[in-house]
Residue frames as qw, qx, qy, qz and C-alpha x, y, z in Angstrom:
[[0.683, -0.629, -0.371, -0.028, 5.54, -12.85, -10.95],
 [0.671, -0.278, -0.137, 0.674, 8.90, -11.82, -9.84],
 [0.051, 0.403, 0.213, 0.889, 8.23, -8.08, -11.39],
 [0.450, -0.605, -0.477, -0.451, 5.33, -8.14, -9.17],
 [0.783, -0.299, -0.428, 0.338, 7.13, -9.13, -6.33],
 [0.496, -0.011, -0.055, 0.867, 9.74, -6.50, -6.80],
 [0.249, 0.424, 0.061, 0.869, 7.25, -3.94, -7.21],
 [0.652, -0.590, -0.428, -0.211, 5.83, -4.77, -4.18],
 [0.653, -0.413, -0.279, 0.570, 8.83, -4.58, -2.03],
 [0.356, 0.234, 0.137, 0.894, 9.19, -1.07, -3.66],
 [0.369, -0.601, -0.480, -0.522, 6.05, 0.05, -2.59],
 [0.573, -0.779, -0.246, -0.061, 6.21, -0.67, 0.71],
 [0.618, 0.133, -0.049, 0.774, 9.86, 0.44, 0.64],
 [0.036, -0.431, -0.297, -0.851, 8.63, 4.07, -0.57],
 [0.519, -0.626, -0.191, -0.550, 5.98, 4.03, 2.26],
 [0.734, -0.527, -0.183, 0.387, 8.23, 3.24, 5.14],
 [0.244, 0.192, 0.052, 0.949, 10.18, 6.34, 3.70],
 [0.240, -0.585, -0.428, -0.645, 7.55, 8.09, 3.46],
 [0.598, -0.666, -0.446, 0.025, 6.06, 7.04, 7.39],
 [0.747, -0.226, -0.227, 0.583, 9.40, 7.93, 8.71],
 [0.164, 0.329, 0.097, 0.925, 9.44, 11.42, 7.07],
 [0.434, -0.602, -0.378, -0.553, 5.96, 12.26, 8.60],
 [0.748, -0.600, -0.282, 0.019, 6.80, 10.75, 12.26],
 [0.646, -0.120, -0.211, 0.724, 9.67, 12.51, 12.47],
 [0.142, -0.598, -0.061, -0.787, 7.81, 15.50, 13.10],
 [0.096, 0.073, 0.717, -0.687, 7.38, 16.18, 17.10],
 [0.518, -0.022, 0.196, -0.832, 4.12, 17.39, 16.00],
 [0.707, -0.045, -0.206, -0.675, 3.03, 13.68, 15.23],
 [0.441, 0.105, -0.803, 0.386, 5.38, 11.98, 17.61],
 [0.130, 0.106, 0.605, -0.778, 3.74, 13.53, 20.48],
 [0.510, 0.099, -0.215, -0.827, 0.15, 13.08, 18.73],
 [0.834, 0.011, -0.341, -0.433, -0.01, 9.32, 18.46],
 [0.645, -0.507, 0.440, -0.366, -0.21, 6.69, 21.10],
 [0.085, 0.329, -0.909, -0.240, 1.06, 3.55, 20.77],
 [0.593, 0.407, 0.669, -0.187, -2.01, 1.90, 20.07],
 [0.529, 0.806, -0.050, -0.260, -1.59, 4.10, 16.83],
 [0.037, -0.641, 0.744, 0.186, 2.01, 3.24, 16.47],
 [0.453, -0.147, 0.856, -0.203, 1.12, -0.22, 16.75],
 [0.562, 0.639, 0.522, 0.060, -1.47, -0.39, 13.92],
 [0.138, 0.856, -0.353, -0.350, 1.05, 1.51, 11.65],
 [0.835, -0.061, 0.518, 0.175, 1.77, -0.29, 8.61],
 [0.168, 0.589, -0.400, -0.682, 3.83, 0.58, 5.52],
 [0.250, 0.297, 0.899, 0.204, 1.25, -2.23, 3.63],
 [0.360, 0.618, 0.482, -0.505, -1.12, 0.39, 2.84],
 [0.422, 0.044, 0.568, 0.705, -1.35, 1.27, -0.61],
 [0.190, 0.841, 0.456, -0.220, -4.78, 3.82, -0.93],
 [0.202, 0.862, -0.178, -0.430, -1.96, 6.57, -2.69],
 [0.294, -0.243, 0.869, 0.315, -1.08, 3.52, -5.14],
 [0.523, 0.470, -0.150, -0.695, -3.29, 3.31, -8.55],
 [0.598, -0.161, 0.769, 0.161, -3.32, -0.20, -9.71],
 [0.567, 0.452, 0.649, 0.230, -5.32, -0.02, -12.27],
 [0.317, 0.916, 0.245, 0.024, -5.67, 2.61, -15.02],
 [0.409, 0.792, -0.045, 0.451, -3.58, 5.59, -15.73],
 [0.723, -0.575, -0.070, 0.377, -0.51, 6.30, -14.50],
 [0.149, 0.960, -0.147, 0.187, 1.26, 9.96, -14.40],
 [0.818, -0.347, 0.021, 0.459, 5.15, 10.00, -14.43],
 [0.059, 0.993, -0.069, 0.071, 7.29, 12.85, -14.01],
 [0.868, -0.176, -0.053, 0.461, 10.87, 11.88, -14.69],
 [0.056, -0.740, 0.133, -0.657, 11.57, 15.83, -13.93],
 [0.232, -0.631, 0.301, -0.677, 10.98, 15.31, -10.44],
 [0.481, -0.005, -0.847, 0.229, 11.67, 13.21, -7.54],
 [0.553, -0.694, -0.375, -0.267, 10.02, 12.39, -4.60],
 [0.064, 0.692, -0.273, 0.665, 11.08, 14.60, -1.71],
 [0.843, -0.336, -0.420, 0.003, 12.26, 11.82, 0.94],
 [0.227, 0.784, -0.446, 0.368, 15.11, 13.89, 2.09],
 [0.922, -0.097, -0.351, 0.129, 17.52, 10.49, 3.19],
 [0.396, 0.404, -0.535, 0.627, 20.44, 12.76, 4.36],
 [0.478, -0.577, 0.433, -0.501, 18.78, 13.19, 8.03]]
């Protein structure tokens, strides 16, 4: 349960990266309203595969670039 836990907080870890990388474009700062902001949630999980097959590439990382 605690594995479960943890790879939950990773998830949504990974997808507040993720949000942050996207909104930190003007072109979808100035795009969405805060009614969109507002229903912004880094709980989604729709690019998250629970079941079945899972593809890992330990070649290549995901391209969160943290240094801005």
């Amino acid at each position: 349960m605690l594995a479960l836990h943890l790879l939950q907080s990773a998830l949504v870890h990974v997808s507040t990266l993720l949000m942050q990388q996207v909104l930190a474009d003007p072109k979808w700062a100035d795009t969405l309203t805060d009614a969109d902001r507002w229903a912004l949630s880094p709980l989604f999980r729709t690019h998250v595969n629970t079941y079945g097959r899972f593809e890992l590439d330990m070649n290549r990382r995901l391209d969160l670039d943290l240094t801005a």
